[in-house]
C-alpha positions as CSV (number, residue, x, y, z in Angstrom):
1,X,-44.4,26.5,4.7
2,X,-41.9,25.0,2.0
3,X,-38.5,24.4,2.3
4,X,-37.2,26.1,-0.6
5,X,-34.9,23.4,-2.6
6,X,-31.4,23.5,-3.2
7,X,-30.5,23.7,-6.6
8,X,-26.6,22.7,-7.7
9,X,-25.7,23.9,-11.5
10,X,-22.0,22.8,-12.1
11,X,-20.0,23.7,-14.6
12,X,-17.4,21.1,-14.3
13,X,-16.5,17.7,-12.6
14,X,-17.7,17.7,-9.0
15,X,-15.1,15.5,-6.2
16,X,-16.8,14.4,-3.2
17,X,-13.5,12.5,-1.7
18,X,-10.1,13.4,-2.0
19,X,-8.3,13.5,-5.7
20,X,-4.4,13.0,-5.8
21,X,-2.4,12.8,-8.9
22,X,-5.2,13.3,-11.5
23,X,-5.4,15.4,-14.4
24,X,-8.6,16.8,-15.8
25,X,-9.4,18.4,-19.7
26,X,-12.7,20.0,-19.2
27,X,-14.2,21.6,-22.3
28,X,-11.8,21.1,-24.6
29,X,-11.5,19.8,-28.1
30,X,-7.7,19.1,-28.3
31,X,-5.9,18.4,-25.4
32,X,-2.3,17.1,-24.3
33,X,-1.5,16.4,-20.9
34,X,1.5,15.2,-19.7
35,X,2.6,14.1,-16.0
36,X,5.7,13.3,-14.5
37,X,5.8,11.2,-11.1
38,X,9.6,11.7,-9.7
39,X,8.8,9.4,-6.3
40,X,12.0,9.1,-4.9
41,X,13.4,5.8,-3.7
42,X,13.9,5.5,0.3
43,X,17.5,5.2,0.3
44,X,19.5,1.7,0.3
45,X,16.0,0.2,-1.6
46,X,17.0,1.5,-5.1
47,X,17.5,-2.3,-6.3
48,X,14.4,-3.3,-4.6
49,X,12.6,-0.8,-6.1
50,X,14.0,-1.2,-9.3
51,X,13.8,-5.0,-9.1
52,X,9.7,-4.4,-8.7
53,X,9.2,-2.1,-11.5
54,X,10.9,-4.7,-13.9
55,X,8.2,-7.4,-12.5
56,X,5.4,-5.1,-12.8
57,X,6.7,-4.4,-16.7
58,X,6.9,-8.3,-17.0
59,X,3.8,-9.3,-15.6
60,X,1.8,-9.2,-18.4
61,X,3.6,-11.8,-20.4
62,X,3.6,-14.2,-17.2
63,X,0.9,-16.4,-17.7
64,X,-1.2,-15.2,-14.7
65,X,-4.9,-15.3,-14.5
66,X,-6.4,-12.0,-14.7
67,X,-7.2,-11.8,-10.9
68,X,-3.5,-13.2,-10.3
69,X,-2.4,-11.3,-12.3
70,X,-4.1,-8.2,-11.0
71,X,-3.4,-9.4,-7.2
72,X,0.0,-9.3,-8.2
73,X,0.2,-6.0,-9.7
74,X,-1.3,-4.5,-6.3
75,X,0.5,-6.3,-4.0
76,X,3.8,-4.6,-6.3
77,X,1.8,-1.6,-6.2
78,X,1.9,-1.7,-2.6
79,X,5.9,-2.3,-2.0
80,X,6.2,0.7,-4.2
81,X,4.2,3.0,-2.1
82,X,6.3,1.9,0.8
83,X,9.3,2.5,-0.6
84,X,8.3,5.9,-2.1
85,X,6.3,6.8,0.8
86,X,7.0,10.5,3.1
87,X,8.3,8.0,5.4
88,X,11.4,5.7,5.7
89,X,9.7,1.9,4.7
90,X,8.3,0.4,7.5
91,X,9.9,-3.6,8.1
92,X,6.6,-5.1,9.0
93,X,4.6,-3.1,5.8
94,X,7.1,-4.1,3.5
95,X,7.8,-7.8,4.6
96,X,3.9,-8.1,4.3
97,X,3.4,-6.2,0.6
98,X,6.7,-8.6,-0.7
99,X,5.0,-11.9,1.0
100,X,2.2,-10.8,-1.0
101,X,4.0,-10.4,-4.3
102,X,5.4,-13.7,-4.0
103,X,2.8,-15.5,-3.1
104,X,1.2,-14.3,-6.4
105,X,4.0,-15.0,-8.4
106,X,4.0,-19.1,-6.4
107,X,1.2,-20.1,-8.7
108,X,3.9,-20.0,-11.5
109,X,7.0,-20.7,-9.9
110,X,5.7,-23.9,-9.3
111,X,3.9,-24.3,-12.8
112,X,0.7,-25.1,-11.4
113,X,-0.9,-21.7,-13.3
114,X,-2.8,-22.9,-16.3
115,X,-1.6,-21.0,-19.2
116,X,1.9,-19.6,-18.4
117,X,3.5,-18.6,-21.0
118,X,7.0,-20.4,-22.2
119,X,10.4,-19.9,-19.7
120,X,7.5,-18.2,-17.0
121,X,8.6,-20.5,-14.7
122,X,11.7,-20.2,-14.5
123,X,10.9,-16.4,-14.8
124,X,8.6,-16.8,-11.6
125,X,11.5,-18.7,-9.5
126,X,13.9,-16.4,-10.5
127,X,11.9,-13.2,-9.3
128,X,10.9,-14.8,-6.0
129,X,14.5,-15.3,-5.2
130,X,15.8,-12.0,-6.3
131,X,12.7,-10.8,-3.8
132,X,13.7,-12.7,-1.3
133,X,17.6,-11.7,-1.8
134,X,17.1,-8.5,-1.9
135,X,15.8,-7.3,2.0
């Protein structure tokens, strides 16, 4: 006897792992979508957080490699998360993701990153220092 085979007819995207945060036109000729993340800032790490957004805006115009560049981003990424996260920031988590961040940005501060752009140094130093001042 055969196993009768299962068919699957769907009629829009199919998830097979959890989705968070996404936004989804099925169908649709026109579509405008708009999103609004209000994470809120662990208190006392305002500055901080501020401080990392600003780097993340800058990084583009840094200079970095693309993987540097992208390495950095993350590790930012991941401060961000900590400090927006359902729980109060965690020293260790957050010591690690800022180590991170400036390691990336070391390439620069110390001008050995082929192709930073004008003042990036200084940029670079600048950044590491207001990281390091500012936990």
């Amino acid at each position: 006897m055969n196993d009768p085979q299962q068919a699957h007819q769907h009629d829009g995207p199919v998830f097979h792992a959890a989705v968070s945060g996404a936004q989804f036109a099925w169908n649709n000729e026109t579509v405008t979508q708009n999103q609004q993340n209000n994470d809120v800032v662990a208190p006392g790490f305002e500055a901080l957080a501020h401080l990392v957004t600003e780097l993340r805006r800058q990084l583009p115009g840094a200079g970095l490699a693309d993987q540097d560049r992208e390495d950095a981003d993350a590790a930012a990424q991941e401060v961000l998360a900590e400090l927006t996260g359902p729980q109060t920031p965690e020293p260790g988590r957050l010591r690690r993701a800022l180590n991170g961040l400036k390691g990336a940005l070391a390439p620069v501060a110390t001008g050995v990153a082929a192709g930073a752009a004008v003042g990036a140094q200084e940029w670079a130093q600048e950044a590491i220092r207001s990281l390091a001042a500012a936990v």
